[in-house]
C-alpha positions as CSV (number, residue, x, y, z in Angstrom):
1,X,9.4,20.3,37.4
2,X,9.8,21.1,33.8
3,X,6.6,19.5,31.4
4,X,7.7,16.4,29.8
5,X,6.2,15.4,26.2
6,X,4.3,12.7,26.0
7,X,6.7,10.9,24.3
8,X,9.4,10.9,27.2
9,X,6.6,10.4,29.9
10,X,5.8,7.2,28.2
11,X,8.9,6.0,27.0
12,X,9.2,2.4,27.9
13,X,11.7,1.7,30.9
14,X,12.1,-2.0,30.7
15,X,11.6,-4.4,27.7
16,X,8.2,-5.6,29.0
17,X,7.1,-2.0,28.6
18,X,8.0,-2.3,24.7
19,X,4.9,-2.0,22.5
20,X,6.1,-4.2,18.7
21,X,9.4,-5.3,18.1
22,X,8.9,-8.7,19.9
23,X,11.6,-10.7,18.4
24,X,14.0,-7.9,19.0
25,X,12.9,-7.7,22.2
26,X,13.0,-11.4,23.6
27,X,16.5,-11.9,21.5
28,X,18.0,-9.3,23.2
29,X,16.6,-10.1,26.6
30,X,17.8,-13.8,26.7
31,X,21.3,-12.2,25.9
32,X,21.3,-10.2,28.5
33,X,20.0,-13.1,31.0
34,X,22.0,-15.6,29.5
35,X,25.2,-12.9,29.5
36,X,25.9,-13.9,25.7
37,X,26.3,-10.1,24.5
38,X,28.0,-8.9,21.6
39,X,30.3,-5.6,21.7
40,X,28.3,-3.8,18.7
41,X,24.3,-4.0,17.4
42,X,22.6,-2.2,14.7
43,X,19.4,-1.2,14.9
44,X,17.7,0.2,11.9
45,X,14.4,1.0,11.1
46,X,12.0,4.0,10.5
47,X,11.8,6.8,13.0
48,X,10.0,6.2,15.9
49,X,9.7,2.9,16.0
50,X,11.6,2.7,19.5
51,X,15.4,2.1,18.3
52,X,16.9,4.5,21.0
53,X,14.7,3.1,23.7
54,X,15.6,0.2,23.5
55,X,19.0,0.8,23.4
56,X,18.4,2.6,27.1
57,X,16.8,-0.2,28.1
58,X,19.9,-2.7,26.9
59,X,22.2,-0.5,29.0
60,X,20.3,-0.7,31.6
61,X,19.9,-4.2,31.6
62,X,24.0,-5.1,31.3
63,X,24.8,-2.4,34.4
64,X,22.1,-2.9,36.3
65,X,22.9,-4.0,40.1
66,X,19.4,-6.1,40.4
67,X,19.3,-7.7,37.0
68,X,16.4,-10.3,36.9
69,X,15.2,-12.6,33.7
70,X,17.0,-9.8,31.6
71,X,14.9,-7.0,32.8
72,X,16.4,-3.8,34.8
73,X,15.2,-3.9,38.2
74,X,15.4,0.6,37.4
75,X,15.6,1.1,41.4
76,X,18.9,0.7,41.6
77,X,21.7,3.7,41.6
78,X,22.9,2.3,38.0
79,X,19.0,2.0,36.5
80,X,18.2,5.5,38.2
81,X,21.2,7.3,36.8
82,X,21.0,5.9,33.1
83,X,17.0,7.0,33.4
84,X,18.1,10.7,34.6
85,X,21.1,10.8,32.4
86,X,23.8,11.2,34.9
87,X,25.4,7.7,34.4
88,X,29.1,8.5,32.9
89,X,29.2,5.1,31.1
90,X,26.5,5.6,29.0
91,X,27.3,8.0,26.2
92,X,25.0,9.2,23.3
93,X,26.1,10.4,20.4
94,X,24.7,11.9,17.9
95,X,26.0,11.3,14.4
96,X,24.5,14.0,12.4
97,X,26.0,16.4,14.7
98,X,29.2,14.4,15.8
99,X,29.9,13.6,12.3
100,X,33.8,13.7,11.8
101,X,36.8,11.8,11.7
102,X,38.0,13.9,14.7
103,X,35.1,13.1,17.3
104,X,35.4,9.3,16.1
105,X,38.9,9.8,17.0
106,X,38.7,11.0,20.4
107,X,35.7,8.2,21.0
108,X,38.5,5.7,20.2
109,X,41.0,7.4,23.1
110,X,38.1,7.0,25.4
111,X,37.0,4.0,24.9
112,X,40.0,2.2,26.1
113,X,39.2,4.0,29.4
114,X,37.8,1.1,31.6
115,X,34.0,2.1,33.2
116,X,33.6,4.8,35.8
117,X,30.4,3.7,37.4
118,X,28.8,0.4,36.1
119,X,30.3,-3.3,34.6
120,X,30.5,-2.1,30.5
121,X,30.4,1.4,29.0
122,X,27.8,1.5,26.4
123,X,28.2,3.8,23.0
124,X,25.0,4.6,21.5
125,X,25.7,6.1,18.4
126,X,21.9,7.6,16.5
127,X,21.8,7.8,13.2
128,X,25.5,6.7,12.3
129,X,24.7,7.1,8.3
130,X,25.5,10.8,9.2
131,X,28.9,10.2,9.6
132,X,31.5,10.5,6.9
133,X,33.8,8.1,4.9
134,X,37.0,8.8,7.1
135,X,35.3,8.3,10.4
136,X,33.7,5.4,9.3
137,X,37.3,3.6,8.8
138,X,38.3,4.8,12.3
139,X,35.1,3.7,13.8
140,X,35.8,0.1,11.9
141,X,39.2,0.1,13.7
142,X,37.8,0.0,17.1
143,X,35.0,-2.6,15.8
144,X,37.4,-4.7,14.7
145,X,38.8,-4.9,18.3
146,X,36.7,-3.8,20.7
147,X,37.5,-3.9,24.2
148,X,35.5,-6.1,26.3
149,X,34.5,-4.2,28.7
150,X,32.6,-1.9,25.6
151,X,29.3,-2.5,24.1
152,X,28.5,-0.4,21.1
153,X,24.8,0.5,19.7
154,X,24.4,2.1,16.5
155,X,21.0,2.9,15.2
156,X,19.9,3.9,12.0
157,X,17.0,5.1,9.8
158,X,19.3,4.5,6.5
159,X,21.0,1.3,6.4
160,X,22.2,1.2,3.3
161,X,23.8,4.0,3.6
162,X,26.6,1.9,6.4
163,X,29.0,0.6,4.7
164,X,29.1,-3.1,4.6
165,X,32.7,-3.7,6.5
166,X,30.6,-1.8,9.5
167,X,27.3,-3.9,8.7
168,X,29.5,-7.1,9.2
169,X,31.2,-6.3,12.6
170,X,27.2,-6.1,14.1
171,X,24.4,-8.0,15.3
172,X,21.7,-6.9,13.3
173,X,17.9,-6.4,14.1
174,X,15.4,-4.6,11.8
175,X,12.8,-3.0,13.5
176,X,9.1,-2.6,11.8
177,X,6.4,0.1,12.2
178,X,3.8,-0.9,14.4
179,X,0.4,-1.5,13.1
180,X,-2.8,0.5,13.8
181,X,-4.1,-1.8,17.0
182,X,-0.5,-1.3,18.6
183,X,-0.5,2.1,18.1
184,X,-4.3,2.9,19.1
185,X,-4.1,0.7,22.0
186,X,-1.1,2.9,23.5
187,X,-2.9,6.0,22.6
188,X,-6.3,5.4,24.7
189,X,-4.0,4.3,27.7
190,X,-2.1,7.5,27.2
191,X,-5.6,9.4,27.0
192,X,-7.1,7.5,29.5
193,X,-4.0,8.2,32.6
194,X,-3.6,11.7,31.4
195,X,-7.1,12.6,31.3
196,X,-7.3,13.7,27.5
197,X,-11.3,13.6,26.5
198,X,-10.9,12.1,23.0
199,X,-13.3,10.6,20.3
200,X,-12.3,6.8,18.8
201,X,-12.9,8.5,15.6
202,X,-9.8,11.3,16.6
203,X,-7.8,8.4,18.0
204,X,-8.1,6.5,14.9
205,X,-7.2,8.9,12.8
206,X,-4.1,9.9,14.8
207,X,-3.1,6.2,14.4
208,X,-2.7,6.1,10.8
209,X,-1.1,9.5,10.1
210,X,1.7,8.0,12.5
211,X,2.6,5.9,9.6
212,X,4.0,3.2,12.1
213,X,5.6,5.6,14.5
214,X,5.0,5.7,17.8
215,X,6.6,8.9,19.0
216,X,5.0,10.7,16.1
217,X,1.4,9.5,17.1
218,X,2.2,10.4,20.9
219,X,3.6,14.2,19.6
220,X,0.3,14.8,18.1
221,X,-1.9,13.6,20.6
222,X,0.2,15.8,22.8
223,X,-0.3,18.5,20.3
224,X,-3.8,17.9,20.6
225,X,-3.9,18.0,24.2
226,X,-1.7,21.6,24.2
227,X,-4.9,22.9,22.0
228,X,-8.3,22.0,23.3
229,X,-8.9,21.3,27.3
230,X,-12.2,19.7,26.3
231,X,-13.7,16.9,24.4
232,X,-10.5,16.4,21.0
233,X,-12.6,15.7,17.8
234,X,-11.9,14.2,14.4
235,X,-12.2,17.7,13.0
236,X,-9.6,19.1,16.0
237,X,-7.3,16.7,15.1
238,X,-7.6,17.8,11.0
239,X,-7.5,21.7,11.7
240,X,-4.7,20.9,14.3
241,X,-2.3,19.3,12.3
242,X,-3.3,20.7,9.0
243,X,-4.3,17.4,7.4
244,X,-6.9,16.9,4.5
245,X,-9.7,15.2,5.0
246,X,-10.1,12.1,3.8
247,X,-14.2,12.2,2.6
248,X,-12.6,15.5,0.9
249,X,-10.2,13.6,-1.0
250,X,-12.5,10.6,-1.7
251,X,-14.8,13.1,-3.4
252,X,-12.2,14.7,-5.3
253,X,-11.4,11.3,-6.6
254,X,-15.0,10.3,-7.6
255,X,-15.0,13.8,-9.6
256,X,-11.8,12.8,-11.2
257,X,-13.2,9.3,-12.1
258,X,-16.5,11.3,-13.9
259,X,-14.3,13.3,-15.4
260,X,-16.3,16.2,-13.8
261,X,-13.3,19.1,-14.9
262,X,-15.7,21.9,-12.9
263,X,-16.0,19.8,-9.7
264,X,-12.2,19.3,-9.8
265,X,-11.3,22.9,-10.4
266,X,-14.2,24.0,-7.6
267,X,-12.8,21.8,-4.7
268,X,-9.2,23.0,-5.0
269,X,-10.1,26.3,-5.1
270,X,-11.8,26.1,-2.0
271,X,-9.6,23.7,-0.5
272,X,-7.0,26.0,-1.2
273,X,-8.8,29.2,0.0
274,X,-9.4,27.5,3.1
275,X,-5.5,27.5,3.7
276,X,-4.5,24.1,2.7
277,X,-1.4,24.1,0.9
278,X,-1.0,22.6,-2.5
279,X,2.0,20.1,-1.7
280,X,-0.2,18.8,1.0
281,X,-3.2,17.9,-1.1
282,X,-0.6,16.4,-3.7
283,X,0.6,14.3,-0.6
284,X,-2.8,13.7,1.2
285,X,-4.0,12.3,-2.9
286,X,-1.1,10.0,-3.0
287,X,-1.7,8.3,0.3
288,X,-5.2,8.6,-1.0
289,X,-4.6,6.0,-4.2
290,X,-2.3,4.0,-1.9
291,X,-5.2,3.3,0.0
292,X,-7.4,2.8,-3.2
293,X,-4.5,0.7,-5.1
294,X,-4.3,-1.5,-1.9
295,X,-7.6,-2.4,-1.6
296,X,-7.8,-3.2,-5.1
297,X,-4.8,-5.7,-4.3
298,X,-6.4,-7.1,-1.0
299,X,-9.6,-5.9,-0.6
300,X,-10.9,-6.1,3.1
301,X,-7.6,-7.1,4.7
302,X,-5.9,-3.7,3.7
303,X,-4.4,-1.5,6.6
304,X,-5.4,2.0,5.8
305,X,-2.8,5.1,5.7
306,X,-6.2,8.0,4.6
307,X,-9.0,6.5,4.3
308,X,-11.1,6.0,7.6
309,X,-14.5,4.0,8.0
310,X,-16.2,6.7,6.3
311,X,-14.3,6.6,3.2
312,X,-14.4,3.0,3.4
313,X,-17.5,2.7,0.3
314,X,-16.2,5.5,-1.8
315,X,-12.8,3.3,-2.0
316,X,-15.1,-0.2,-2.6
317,X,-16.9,2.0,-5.5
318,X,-13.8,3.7,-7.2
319,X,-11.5,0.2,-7.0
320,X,-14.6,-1.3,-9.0
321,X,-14.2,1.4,-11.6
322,X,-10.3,1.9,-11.9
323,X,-7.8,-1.0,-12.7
324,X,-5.1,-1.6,-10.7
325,X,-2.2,0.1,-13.5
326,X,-4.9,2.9,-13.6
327,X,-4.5,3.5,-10.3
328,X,-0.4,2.8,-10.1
329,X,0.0,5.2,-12.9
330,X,-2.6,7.9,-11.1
331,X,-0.3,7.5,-8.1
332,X,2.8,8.1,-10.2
333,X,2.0,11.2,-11.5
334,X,0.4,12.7,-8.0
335,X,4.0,12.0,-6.4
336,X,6.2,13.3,-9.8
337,X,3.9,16.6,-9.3
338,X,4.4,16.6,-5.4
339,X,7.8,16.7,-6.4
340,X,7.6,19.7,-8.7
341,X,5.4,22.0,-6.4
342,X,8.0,22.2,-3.9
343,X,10.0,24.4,-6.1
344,X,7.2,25.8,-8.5
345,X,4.8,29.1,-8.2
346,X,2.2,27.8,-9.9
347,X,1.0,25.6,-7.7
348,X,-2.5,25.6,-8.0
349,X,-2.1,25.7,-12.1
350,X,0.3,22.5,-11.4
351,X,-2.5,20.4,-8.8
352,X,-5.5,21.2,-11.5
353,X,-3.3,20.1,-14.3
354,X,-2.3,16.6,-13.1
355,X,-5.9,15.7,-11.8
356,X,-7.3,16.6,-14.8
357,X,-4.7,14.8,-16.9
358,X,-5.6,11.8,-14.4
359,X,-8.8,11.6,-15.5
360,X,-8.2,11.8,-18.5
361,X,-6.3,9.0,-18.6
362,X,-9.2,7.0,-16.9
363,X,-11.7,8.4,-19.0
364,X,-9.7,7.6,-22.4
365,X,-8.6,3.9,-20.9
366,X,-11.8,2.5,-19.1
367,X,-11.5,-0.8,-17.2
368,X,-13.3,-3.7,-18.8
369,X,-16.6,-4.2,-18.1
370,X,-17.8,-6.7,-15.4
371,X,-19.6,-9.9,-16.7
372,X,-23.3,-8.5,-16.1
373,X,-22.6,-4.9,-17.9
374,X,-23.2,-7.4,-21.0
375,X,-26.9,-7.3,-20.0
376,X,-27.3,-4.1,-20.4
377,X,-29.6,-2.7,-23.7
378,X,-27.8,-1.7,-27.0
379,X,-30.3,0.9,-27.8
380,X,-27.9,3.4,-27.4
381,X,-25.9,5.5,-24.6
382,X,-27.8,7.0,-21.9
383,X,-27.3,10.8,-21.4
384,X,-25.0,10.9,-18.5
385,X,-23.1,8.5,-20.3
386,X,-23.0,10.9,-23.4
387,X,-22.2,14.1,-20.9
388,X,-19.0,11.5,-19.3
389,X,-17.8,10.9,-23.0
390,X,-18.1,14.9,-23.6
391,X,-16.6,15.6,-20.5
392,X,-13.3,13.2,-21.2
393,X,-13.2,14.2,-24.9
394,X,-12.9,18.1,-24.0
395,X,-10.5,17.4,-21.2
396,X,-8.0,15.0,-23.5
397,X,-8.3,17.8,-26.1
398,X,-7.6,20.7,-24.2
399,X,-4.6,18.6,-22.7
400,X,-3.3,18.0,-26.6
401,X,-4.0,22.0,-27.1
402,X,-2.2,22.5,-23.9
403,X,0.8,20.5,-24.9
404,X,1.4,21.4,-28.4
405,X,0.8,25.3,-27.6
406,X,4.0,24.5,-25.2
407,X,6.4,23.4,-28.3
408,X,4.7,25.5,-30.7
409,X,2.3,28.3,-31.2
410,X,1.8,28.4,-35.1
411,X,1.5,24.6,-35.1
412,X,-1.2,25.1,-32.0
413,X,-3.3,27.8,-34.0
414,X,-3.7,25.3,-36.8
415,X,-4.6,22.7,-34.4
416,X,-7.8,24.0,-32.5
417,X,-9.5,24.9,-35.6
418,X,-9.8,20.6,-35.4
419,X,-11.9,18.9,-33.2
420,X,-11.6,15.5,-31.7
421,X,-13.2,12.8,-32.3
422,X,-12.1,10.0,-30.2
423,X,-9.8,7.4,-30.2
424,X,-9.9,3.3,-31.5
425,X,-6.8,1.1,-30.5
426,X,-3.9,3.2,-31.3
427,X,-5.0,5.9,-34.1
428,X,-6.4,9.2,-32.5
429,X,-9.0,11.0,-35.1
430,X,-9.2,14.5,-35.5
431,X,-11.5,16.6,-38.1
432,X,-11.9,19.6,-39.9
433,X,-14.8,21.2,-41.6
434,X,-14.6,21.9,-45.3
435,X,-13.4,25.4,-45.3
436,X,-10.8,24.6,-42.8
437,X,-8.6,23.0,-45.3
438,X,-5.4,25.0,-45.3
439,X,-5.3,23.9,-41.6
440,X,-5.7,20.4,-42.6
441,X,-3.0,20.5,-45.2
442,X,-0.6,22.5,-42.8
443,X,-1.2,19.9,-40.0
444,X,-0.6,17.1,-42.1
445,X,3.0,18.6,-42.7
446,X,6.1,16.5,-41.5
447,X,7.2,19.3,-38.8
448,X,3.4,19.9,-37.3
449,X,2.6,16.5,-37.5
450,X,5.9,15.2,-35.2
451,X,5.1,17.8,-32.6
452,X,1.9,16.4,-32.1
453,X,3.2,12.8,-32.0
454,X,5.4,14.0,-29.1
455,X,2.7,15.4,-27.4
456,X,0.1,12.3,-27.7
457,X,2.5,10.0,-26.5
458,X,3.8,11.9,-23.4
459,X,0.0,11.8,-22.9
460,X,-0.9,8.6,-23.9
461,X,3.0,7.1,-22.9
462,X,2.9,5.2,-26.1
463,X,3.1,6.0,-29.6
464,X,-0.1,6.5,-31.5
465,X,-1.6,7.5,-35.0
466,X,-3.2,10.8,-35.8
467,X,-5.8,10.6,-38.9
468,X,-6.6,13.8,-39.8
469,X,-10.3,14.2,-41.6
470,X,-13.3,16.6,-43.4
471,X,-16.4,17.0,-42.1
472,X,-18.8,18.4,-44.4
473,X,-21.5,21.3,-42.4
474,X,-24.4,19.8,-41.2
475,X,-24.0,16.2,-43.8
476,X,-23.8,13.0,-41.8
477,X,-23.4,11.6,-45.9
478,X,-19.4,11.9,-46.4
479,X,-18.4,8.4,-46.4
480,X,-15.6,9.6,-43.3
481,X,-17.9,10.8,-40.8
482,X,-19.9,7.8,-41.5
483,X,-16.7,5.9,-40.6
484,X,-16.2,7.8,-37.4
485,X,-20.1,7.8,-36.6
486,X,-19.3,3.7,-36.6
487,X,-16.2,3.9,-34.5
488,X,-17.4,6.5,-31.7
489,X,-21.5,7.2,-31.3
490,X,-23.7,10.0,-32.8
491,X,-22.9,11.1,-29.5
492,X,-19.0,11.5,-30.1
493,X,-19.1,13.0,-33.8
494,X,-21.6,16.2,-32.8
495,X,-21.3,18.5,-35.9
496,X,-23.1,21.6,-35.1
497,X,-23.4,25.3,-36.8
């Protein structure tokens, strides 16, 4: 006999069998056993989540020969043929294949034909957004009057894509994606009758990358199984289906929040070199801050999509340091690049960009401190706390360098002869020694002047002041630098040689 995947093996044959989708499942089973049935249904919801199964199991149920409570008895000739796909009154269809006004035309012909073998002929039509306008009106026509003797089933991953005149000629039921208990339950009982050796940890793991699908869980874990005859670990499942793991990503994100520009740049490269691929780590990052943005939210009751137990304190630690529109914006800009790398060759250039530009826009806007940071001495800044200010400084600087180089070159050369010196509220400061003052002059220019506008507030996504300024070699006297000693720290205004 031909292998079966996993999937298929464990489909579920009767509506008991179902694992979620309880309301679905006991309306549609005290229709059956009640004989209150409509001709059409719509099932929609995300892939995997057991639409066309339980569409089987409804046309089983209304041509079964044995018929108890609602449930297919699936020993009769009716049950046996529907589960081996020989019953002729059971048709699939499948829309993004069967997509014209023509097939929807010749359904129509048939459908008047009365049933070969059992008491209705069902239609189950999978993802019916595929089909176009024109056979969308003929398909109305027939929903419009149906014969009775005809059930119809359409299922969808796209409802809104059906028009409405359709949406209103069927009984509707949404289906959800199962949670992480659901879906690790069925995995272990899966393991445990096919004899798969797997750790909790693996199992886990499997269960939230399935993102609520239950065929996409069972596909890896049979993946998994096609792999390694002996014991599956968390680290199988991660080479296996090329995922990143999640303590990776967690301590890319606490070298983001430092600001740490060299840690950043080290871990792509050797995540990279290792053979991940850049739109991955994009897309492992963003479920990474959906993670970190929902615990912030919720804290403990959060269902997890990365993170596992062992990331668990590195999210409790980085929620404490980030605020919630932080962390949205973070997330925002992971996705917009995700976006660009799929049709980009600088890929690498691209991921290292946008992390660093995250945290720099963590660095420059730092969450307010919690009620006890007030205890803490006023004798000054500690040195980490200087090298984390030096750190976020360089990296918003070279990211204003970066941008205005891209509009203009002259205006850039005139530019990093500056330095910067922070920011207060919304006026940026940037200075110039004494004998840099053609530079100063040129920058404070109406044209050089607007391009760096533009670029601070594509960085800062608000409109800001620049103050350009003199610093005097190796004088802390000029009444300026005094001004933006008081505003940023000894530690911010560093005039050296």
């Amino acid at each position: 006999m031909a292998y079966l995947a996993l999937y298929r093996v464990w489909r579920p044959q009767r509506f008991a069998e179902v694992v979620g989708q309880e309301q679905t499942v006991t309306a549609l089973q005290n229709s059956v056993r009640e004989n209150r049935l409509t001709h059409a249904y719509l099932f929609s919801g995300p892939r995997g989540t057991g639409k066309t199964s339980i569409a089987k199991i409804l046309a089983k149920a209304v041509n079964c020969e044995h018929q108890q409570g609602g449930e297919p008895c699936n020993a009769c000739l009716s049950c046996q043929d529907i589960n081996n796909g020989n019953f002729m009154d059971v048709i699939e269809i499948d829309a993004a294949s069967n997509r014209g006004i023509d097939e929807i035309r010749d359904l129509r012909e048939k459908v008047r034909v009365l049933p070969a073998q059992g008491k209705k002929k069902v239609y189950i039509i999978d993802e019916v957004h595929m089909l176009t306008t024109e056979a969308f009106n003929a398909l109305l026509k027939t929903l419009e009057e149906p014969p009775e003797s005809v059930v119809f089933i359409l299922a969808t991953t796209e409802p809104q894509k059906i028009p409405s005149t359709i949406v209103s000629r069927c009984q509707k039921y949404s289906f959800r994606r199962l949670n992480l208990p659901q879906i690790n339950d069925r995995l272990k009982e899966v393991a445990l009758n096919n004899g798969i050796d797997i750790e909790e940890e693996a199992l886990a793991l499997i269960a939230r990358r399935a993102n609520g699908g239950m065929r996409d869980a069972l596909g890896m874990l049979d993946q998994l199984q096609s792999y390694k005859d002996s014991r599956i670990s968390r680290t199988d499942v991660l080479e296996v289906l090329g995922l990143v793991d999640d303590l990776f990503v967690a301590g890319l994100i606490d070298a983001v929040l430092k600001a740490d520009s060299g840690s950043i740049v080290t871990m792509l490269n050797e995540a990279l070199n290792q053979g991940k691929e850049a739109p991955q780590l994009a897309r492992e990052t963003a479920l990474y801050l959906r993670d970190l943005l929902l615990y912030k939210s919720v804290g403990e009751q959060a269902e997890m999509v990365m993170a596992g137990e062992q990331s668990k304190e590195f999210i409790k630690n980085q929620a404490q340091k980030m605020e919630a529109t932080q962390i949205l914006k973070a997330l925002r800009m992971i996705m917009d690049t995700g976006e660009k790398l799929r049709f980009s060759e600088g890929q690498k250039f691209l991921l290292e960009l946008v992390l660093l530009e995250v945290a720099a826009l963590v660095a420059v806007k730092k969450p307010r401190p919690e009620s006890h940071a007030s205890t803490r001495k006023s004798t000054g800044p500690q040195e980490s706390d200087k090298s984390d200010k030096n750190e976020a400084r360089e990296i918003l600087w070279n990211r204003l360098l970066t941008g205005v180089k891209e509009k203009k070159i002259p205006t850039h050369a005139l530019l990093s002869q500056g330095r910067l010196l922070g920011t207060k509220g919304d006026v940026i400061y940037i200075g110039y020694r004494k004998g840099y003052k053609f530079h100063k002059e040129r920058m404070e220019e109406k044209g050089n002047r607007e391009i760096v506008d533009v670029v601070i507030q594509e960085i800062f996504n608000r409109k800001m002041e620049v103050q350009f300024m003199f610093l005097e070699d190796n004088q802390y006297n000029d009444i300026i630098v005094k001004k933006a000693i008081e505003y940023f720290g000894e530690d911010i205004v560093d005039i050296k040689e």
